[in-house]
N, CA, C and O atoms as a CHARMM CRD file, in Angstrom:
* protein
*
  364
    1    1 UNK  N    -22.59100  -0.26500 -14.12600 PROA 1      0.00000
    2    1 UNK  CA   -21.26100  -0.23100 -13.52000 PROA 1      0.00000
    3    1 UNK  C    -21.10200  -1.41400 -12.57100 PROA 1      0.00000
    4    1 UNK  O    -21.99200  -1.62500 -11.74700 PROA 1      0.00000
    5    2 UNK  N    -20.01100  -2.21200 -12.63300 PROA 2      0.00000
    6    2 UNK  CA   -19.47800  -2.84300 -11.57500 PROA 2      0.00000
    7    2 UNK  C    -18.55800  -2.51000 -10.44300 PROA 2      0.00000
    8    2 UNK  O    -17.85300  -1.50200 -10.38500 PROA 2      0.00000
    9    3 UNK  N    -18.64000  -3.48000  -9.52900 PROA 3      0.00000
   10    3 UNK  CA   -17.46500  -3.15800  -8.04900 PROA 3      0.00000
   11    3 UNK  C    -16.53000  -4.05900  -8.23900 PROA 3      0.00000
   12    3 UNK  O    -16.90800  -5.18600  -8.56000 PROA 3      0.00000
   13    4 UNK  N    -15.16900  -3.81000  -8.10000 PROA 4      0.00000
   14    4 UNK  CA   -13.99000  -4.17200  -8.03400 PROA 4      0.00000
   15    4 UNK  C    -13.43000  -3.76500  -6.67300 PROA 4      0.00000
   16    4 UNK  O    -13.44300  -2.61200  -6.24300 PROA 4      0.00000
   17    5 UNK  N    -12.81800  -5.09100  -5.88900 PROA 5      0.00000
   18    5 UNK  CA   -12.50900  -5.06700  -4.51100 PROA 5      0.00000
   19    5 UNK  C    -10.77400  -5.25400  -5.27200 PROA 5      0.00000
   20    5 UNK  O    -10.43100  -6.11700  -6.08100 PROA 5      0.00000
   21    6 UNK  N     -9.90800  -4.12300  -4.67300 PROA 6      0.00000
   22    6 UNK  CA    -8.79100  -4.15800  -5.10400 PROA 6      0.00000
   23    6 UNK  C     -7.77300  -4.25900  -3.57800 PROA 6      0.00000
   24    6 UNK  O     -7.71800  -3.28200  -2.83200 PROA 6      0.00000
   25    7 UNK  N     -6.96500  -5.63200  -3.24100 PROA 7      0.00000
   26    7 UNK  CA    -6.18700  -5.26000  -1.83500 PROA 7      0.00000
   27    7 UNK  C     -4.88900  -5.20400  -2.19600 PROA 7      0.00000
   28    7 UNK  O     -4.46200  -6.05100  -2.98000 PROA 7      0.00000
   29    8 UNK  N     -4.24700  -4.43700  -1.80700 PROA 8      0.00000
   30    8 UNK  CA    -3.05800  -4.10200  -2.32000 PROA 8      0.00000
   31    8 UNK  C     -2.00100  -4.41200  -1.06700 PROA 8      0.00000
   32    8 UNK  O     -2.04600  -3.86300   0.03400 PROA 8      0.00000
   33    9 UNK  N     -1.25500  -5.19500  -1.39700 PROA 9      0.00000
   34    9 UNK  CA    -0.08400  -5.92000  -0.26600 PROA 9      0.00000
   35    9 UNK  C      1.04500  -5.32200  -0.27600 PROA 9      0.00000
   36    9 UNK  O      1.51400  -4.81100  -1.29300 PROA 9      0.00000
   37   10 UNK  N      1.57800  -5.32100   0.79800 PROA 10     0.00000
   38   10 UNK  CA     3.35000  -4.51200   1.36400 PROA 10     0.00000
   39   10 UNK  C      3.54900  -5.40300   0.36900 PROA 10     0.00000
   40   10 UNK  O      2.92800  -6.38800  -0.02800 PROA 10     0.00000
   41   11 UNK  N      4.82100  -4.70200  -0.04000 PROA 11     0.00000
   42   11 UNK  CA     6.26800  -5.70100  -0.89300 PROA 11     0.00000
   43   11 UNK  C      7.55000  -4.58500  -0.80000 PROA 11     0.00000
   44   11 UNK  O      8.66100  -5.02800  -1.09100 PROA 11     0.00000
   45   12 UNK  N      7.44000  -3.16100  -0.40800 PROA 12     0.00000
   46   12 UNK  CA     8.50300  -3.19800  -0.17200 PROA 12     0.00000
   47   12 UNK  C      8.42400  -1.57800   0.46700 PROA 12     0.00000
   48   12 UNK  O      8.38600  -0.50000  -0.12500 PROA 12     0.00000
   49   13 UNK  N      8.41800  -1.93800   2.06500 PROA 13     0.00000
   50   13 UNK  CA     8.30400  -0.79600   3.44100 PROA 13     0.00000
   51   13 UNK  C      9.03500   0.76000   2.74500 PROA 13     0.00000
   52   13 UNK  O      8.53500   1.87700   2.61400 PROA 13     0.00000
   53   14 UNK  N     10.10600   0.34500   2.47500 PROA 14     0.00000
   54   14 UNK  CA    10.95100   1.44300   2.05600 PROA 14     0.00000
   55   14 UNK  C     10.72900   2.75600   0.93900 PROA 14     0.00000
   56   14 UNK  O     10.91500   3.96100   1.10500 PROA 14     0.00000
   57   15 UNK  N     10.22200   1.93500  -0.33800 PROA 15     0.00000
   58   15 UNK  CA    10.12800   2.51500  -1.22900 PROA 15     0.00000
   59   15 UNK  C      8.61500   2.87600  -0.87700 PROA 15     0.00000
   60   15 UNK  O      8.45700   4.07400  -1.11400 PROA 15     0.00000
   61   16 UNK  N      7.29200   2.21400  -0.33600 PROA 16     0.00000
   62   16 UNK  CA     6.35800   2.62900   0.27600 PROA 16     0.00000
   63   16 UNK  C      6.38400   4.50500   1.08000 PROA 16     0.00000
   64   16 UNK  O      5.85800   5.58900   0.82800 PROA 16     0.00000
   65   17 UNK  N      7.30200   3.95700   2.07100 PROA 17     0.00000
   66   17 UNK  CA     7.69400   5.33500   2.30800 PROA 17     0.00000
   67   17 UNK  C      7.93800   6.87000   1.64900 PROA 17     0.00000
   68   17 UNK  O      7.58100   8.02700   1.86700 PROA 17     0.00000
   69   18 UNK  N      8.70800   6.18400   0.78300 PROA 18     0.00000
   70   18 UNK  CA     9.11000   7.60900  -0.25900 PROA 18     0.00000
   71   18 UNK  C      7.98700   7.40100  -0.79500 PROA 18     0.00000
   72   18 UNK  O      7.33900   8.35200  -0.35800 PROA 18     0.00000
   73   19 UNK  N      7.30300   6.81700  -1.44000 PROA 19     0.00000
   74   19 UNK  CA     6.66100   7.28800  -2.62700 PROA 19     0.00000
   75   19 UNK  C      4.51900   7.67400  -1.50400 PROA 19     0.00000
   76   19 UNK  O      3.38600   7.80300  -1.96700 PROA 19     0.00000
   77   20 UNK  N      4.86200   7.69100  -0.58300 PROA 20     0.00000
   78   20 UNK  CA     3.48700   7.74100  -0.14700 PROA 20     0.00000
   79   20 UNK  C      2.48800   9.25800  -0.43900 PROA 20     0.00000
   80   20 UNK  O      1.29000   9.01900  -0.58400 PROA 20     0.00000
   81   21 UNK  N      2.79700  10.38200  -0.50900 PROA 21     0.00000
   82   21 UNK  CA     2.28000  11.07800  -0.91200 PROA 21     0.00000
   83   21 UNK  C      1.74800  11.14500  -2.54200 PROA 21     0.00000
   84   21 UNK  O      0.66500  11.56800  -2.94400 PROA 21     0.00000
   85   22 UNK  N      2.90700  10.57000  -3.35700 PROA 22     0.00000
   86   22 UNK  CA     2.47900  10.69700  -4.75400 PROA 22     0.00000
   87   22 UNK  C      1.27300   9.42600  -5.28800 PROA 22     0.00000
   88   22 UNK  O      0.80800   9.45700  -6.42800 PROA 22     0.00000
   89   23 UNK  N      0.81800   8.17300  -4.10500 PROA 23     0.00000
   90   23 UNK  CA     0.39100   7.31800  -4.10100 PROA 23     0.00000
   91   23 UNK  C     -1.13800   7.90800  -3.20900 PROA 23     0.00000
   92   23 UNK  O     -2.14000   7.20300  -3.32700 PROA 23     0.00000
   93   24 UNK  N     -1.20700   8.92500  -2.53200 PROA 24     0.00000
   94   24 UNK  CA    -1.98000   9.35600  -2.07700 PROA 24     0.00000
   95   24 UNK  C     -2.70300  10.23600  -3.03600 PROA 24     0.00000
   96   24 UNK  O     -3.92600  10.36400  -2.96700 PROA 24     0.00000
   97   25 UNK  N     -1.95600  10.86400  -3.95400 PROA 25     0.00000
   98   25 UNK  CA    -2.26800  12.08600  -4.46200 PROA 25     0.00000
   99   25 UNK  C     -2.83900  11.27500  -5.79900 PROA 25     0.00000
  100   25 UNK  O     -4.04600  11.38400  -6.01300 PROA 25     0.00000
  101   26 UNK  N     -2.22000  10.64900  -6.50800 PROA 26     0.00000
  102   26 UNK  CA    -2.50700   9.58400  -7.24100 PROA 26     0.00000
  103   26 UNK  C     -4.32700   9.14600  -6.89800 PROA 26     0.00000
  104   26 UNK  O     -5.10200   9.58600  -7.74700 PROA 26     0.00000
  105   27 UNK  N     -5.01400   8.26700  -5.63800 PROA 27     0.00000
  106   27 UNK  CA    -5.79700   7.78200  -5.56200 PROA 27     0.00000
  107   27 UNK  C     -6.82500   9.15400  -5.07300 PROA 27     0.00000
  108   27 UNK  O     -8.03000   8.91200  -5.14100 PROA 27     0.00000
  109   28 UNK  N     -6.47100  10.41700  -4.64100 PROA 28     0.00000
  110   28 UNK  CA    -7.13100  11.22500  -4.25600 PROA 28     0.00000
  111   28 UNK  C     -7.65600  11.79700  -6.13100 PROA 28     0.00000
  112   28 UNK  O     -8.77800  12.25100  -6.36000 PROA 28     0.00000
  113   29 UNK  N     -6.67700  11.64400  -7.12300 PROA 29     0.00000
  114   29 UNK  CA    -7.52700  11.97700  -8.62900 PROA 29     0.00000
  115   29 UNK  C     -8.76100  10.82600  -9.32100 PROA 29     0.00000
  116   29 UNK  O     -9.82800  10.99100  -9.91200 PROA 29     0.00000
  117   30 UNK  N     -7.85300   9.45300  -8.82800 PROA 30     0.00000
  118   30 UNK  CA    -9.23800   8.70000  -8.85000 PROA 30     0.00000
  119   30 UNK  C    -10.20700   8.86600  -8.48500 PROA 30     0.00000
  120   30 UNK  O    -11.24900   8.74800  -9.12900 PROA 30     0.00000
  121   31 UNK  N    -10.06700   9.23100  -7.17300 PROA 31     0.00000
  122   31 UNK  CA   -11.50900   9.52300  -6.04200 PROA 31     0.00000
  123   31 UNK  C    -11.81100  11.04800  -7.03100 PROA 31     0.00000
  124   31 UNK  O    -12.93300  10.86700  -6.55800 PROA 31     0.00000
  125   32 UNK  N    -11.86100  11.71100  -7.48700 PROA 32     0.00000
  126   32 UNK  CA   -12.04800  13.18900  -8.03800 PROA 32     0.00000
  127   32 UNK  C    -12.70200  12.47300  -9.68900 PROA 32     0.00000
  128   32 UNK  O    -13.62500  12.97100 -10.33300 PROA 32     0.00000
  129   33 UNK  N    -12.12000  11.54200  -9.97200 PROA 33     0.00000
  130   33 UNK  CA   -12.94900  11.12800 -11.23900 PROA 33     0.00000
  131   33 UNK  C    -13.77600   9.90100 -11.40200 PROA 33     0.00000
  132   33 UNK  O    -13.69300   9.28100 -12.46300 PROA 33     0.00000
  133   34 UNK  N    -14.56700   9.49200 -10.45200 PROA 34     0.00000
  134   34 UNK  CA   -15.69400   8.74600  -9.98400 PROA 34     0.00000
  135   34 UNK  C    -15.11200   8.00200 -10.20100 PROA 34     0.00000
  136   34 UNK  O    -15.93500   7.16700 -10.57600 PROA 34     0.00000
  137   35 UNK  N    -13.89800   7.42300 -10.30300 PROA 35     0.00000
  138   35 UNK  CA   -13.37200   5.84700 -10.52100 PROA 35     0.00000
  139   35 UNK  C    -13.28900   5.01600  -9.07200 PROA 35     0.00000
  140   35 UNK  O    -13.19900   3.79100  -8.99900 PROA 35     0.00000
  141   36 UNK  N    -13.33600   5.90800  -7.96700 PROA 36     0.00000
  142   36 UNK  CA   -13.18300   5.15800  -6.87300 PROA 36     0.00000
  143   36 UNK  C    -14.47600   4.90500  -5.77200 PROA 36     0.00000
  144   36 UNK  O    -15.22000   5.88400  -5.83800 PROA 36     0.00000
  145   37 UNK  N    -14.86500   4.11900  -5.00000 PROA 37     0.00000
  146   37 UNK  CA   -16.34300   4.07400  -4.41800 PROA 37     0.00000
  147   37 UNK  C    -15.72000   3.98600  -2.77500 PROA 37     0.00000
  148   37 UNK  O    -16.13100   4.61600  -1.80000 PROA 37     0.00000
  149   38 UNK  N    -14.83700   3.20200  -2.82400 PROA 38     0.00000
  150   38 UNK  CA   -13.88900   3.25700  -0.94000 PROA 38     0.00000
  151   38 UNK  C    -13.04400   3.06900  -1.00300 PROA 38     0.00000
  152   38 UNK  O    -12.58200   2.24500  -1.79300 PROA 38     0.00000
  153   39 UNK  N    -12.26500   3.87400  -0.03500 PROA 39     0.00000
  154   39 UNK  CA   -10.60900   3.27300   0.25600 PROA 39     0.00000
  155   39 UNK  C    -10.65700   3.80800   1.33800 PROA 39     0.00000
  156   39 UNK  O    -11.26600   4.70400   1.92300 PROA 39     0.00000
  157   40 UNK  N     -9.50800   2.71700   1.57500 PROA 40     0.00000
  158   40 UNK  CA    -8.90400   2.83100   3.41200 PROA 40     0.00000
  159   40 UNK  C     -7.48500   1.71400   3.41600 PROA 40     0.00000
  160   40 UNK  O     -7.15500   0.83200   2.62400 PROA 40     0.00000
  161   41 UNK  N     -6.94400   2.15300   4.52200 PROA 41     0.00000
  162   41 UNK  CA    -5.46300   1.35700   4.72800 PROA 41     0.00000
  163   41 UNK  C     -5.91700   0.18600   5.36600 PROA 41     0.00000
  164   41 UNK  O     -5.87200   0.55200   6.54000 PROA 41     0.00000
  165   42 UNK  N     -6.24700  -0.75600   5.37900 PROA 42     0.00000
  166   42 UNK  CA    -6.33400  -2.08000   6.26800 PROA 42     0.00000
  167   42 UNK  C     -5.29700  -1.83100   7.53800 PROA 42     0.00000
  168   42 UNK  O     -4.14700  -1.42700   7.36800 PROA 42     0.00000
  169   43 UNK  N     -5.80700  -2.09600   8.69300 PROA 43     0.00000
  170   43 UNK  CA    -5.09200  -2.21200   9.69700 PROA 43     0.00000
  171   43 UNK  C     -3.84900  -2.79400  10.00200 PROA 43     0.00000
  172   43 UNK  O     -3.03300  -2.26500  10.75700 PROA 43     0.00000
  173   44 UNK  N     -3.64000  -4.17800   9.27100 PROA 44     0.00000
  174   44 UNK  CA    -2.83300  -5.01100   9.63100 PROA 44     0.00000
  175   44 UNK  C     -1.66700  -4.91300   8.70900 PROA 44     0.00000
  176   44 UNK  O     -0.49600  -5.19100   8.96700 PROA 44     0.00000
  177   45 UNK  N     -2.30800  -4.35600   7.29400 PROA 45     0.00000
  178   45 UNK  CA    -1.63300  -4.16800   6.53700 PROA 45     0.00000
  179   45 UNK  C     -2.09500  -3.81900   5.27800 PROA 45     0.00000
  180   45 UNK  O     -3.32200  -3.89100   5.20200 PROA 45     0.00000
  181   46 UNK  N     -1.36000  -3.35500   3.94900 PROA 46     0.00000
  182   46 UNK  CA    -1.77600  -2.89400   2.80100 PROA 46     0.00000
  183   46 UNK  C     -3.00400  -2.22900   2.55000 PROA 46     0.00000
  184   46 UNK  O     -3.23500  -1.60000   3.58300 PROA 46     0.00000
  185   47 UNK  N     -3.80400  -2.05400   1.83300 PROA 47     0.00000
  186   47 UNK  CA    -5.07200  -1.59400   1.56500 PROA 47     0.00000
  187   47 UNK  C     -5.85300  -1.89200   1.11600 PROA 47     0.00000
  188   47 UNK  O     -5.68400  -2.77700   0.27800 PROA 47     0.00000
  189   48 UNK  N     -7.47800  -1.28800   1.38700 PROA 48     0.00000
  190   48 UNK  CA    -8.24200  -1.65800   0.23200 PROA 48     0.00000
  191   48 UNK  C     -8.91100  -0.67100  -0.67500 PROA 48     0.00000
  192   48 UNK  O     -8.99900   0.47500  -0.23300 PROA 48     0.00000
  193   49 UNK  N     -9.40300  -0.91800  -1.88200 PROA 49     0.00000
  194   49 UNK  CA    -9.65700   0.23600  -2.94300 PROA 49     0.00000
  195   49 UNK  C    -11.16500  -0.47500  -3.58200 PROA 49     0.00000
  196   49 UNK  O    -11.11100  -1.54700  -4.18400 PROA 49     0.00000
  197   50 UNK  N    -11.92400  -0.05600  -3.46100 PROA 50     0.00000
  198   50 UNK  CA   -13.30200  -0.37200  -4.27300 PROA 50     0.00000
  199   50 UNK  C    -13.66000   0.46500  -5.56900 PROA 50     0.00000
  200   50 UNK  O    -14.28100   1.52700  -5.52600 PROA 50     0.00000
  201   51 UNK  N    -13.37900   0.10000  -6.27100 PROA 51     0.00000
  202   51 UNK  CA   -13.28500   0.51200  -7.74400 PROA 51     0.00000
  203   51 UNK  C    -14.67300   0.19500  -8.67200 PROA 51     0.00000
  204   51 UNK  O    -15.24400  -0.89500  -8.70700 PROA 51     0.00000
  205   52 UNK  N    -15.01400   1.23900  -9.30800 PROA 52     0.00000
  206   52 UNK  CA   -16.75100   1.34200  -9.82100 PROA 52     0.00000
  207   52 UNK  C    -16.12400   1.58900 -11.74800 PROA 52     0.00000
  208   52 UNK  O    -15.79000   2.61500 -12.34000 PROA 52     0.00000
  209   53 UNK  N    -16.20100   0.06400 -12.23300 PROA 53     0.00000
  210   53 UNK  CA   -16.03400   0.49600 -13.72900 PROA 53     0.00000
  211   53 UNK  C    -16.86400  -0.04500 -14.61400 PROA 53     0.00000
  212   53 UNK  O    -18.05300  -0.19000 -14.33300 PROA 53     0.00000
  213   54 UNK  N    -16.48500  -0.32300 -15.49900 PROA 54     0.00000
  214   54 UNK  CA   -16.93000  -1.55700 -16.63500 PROA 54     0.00000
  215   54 UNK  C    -16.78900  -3.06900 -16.75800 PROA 54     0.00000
  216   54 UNK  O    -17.52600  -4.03600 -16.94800 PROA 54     0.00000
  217   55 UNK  N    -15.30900  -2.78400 -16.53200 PROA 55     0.00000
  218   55 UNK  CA   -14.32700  -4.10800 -16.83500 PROA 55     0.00000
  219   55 UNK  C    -13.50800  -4.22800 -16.03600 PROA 55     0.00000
  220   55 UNK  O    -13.08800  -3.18500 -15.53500 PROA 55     0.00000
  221   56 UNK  N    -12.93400  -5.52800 -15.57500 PROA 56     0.00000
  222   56 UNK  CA   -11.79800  -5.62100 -14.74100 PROA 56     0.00000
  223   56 UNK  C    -10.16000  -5.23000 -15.57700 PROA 56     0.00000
  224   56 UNK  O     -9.07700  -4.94400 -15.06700 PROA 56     0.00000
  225   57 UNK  N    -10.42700  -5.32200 -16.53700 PROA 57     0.00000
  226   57 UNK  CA    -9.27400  -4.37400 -17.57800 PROA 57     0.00000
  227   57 UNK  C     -9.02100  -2.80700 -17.33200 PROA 57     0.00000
  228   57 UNK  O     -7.92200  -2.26400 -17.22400 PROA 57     0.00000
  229   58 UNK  N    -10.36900  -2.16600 -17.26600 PROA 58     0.00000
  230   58 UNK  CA   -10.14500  -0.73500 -16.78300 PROA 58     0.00000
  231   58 UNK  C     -9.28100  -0.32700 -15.48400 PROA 58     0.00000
  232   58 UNK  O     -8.40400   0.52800 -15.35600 PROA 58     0.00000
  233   59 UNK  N     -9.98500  -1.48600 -14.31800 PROA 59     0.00000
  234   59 UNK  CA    -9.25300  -1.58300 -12.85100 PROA 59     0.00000
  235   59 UNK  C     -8.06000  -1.51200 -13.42500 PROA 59     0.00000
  236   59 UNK  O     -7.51300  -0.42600 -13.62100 PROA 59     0.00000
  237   60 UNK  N     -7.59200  -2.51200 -13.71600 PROA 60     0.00000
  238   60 UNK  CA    -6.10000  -2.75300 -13.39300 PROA 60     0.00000
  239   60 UNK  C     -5.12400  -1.62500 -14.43500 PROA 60     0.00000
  240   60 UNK  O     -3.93600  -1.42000 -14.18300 PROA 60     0.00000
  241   61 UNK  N     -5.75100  -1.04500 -15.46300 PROA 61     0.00000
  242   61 UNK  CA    -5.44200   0.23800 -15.84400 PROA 61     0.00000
  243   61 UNK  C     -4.66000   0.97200 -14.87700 PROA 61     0.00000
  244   61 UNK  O     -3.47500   1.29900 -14.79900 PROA 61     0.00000
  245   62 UNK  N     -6.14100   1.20000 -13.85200 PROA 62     0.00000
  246   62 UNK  CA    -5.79400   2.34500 -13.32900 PROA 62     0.00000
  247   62 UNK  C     -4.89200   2.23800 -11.79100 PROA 62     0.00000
  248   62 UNK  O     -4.66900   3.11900 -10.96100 PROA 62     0.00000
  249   63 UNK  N     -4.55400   0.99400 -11.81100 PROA 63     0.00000
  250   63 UNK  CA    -4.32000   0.25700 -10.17800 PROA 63     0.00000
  251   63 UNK  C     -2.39900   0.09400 -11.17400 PROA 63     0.00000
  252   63 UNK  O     -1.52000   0.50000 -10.41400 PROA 63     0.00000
  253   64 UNK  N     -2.10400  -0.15300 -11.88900 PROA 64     0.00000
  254   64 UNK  CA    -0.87500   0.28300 -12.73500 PROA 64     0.00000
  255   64 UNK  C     -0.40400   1.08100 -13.32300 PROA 64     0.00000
  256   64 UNK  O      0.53400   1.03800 -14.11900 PROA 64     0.00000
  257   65 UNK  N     -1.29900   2.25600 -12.82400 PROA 65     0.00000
  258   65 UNK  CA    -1.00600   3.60800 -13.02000 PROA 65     0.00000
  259   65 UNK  C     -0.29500   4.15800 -11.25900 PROA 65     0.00000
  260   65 UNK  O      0.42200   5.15900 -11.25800 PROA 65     0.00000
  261   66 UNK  N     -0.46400   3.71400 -10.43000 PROA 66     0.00000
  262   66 UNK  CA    -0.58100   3.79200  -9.08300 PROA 66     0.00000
  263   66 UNK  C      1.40800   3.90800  -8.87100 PROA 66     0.00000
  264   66 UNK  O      2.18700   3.04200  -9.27100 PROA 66     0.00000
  265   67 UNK  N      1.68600   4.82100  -8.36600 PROA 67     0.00000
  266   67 UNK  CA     2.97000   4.75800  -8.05700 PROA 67     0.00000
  267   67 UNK  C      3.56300   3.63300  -7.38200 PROA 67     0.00000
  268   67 UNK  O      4.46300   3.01600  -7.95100 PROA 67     0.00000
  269   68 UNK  N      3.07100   3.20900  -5.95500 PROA 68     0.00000
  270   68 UNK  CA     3.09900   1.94800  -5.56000 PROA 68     0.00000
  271   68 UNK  C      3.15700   0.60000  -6.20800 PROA 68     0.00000
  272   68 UNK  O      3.96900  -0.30700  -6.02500 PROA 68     0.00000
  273   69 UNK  N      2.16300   0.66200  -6.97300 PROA 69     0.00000
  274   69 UNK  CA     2.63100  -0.52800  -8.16100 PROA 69     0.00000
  275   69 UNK  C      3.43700  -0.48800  -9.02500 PROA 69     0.00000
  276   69 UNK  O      4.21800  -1.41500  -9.24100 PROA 69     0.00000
  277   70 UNK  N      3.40800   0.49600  -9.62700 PROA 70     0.00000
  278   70 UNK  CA     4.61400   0.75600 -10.66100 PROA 70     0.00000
  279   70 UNK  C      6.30300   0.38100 -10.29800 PROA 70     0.00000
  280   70 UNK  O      7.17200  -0.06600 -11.04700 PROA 70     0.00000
  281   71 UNK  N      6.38200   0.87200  -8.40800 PROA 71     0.00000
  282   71 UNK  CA     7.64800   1.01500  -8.25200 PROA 71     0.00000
  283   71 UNK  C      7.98200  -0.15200  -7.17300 PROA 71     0.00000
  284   71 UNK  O      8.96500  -0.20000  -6.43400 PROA 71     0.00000
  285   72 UNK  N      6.61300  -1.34200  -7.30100 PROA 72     0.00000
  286   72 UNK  CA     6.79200  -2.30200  -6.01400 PROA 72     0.00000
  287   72 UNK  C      6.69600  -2.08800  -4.98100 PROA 72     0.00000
  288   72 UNK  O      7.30300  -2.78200  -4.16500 PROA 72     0.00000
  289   73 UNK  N      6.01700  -1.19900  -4.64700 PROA 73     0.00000
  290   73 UNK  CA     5.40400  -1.18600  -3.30000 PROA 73     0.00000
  291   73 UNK  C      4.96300  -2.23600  -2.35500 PROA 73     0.00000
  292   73 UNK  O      5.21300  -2.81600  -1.29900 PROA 73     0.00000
  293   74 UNK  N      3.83200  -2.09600  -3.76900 PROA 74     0.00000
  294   74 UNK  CA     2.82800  -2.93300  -3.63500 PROA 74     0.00000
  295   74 UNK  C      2.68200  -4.14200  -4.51500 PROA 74     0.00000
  296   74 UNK  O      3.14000  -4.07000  -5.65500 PROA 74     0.00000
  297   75 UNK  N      2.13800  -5.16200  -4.14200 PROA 75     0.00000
  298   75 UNK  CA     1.39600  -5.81700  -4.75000 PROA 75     0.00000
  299   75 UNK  C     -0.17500  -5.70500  -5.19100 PROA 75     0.00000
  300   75 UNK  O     -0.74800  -5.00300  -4.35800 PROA 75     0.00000
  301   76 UNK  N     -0.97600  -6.10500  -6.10300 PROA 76     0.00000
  302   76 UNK  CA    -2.19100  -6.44600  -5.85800 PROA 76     0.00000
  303   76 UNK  C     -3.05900  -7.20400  -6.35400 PROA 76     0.00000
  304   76 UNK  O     -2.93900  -7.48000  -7.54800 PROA 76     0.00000
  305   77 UNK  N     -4.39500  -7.87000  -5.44800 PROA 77     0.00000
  306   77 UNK  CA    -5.10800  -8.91300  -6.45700 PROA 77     0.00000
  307   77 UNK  C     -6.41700  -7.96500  -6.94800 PROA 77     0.00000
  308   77 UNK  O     -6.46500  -6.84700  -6.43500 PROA 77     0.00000
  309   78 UNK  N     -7.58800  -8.36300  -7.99700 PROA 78     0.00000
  310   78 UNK  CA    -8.51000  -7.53200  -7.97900 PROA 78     0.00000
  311   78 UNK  C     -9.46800  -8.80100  -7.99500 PROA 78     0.00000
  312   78 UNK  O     -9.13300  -9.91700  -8.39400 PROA 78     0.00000
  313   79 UNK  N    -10.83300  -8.41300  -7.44800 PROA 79     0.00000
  314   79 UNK  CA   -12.18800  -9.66500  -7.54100 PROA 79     0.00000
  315   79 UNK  C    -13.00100  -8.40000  -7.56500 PROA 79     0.00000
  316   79 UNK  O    -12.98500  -7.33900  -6.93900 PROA 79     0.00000
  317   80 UNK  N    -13.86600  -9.03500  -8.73000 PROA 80     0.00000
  318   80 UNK  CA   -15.00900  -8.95300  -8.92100 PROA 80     0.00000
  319   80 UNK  C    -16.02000  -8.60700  -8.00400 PROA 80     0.00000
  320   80 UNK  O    -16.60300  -9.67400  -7.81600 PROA 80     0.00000
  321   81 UNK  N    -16.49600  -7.85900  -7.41400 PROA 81     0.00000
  322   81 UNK  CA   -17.86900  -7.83700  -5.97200 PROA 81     0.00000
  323   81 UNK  C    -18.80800  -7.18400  -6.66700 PROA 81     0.00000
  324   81 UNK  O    -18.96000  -6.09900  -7.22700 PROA 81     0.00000
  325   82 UNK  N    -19.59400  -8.52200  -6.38600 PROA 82     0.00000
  326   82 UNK  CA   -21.43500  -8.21700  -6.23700 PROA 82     0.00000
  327   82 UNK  C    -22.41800  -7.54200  -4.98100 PROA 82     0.00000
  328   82 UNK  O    -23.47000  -7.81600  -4.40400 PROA 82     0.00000
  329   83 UNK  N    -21.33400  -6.45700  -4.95500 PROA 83     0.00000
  330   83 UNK  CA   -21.47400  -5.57400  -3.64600 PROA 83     0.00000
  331   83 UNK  C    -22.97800  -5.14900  -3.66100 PROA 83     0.00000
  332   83 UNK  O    -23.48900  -4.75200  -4.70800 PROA 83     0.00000
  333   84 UNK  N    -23.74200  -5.24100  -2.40000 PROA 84     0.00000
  334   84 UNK  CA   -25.11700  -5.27900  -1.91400 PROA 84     0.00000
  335   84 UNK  C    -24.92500  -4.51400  -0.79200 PROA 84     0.00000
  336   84 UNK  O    -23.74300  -4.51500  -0.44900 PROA 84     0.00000
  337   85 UNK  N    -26.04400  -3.50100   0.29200 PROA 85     0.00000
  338   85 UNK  CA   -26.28600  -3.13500   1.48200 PROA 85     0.00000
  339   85 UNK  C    -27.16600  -4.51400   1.94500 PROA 85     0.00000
  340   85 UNK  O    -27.58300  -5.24300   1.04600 PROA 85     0.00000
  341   86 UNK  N    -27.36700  -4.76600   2.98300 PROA 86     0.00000
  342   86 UNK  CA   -27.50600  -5.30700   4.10700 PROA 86     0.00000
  343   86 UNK  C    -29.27200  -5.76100   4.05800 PROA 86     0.00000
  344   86 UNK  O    -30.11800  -6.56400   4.45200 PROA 86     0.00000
  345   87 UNK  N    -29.02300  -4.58000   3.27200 PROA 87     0.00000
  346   87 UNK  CA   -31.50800  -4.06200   3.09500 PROA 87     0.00000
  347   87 UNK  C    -31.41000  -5.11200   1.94800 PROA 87     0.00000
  348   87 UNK  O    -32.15100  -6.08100   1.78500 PROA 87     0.00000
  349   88 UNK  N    -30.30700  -4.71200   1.15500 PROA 88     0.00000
  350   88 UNK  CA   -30.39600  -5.49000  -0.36700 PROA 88     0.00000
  351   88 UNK  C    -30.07700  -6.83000  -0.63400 PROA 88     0.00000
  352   88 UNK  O    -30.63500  -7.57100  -1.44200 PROA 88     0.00000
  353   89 UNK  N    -29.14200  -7.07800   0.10200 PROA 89     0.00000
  354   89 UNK  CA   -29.09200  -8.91600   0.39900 PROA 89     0.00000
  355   89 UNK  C    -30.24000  -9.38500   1.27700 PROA 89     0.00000
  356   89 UNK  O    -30.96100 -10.14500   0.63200 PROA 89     0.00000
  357   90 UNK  N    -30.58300  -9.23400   2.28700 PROA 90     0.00000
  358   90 UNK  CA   -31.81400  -9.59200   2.89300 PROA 90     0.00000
  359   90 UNK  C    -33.27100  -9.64200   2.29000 PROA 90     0.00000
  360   90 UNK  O    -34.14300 -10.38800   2.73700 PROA 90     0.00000
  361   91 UNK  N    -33.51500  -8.47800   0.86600 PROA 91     0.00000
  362   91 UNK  CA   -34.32200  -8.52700   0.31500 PROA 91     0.00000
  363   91 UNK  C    -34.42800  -9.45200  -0.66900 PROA 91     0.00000
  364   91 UNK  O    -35.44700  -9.50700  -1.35800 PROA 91     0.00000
């Protein structure tokens, strides 16, 4: 399995609003079907989503399944991470 660092950017406050529960509820079934490894809202803005798949094709599957994207919420980019702990890069 690979890590996919997914940040997802404001594009539009409003429709964000309405649609935030079904965008919650949405990433809470990811997280329920091992597709997701972290998420959190970035402080400053938008979010981030760490995604555990195959392919960067699967990501964006499931990141355009996302109400937010679908309805412009959001934007988002996805990269590739060769995600390591701290023990594991040092080693």
């Amino acid at each position: 399995m690979k890590y996919f660092a997914v940040f997802l950017k404001p594009a539009d406050k409003e429709v964000a609003k309405r649609l935030k529960d079904e965008h919650i509820a949405y990433v809470k079934t990811c997280c329920k079907e091992g597709k997701i490894h972290l998420v959190g809202k970035l402080v400053d803005a938008g979010g981030l989503i760490v995604f555990r798949a195959e392919t960067k094709e699967e990501v964006e599957a499931y990141v355009a399944g996302d109400p937010f994207v679908r309805h412009g919420a959001r934007t988002y980019e996805i990269y590739e991470w060769d995600m390591k702990t701290a023990d594991e890069y040092l080693a």
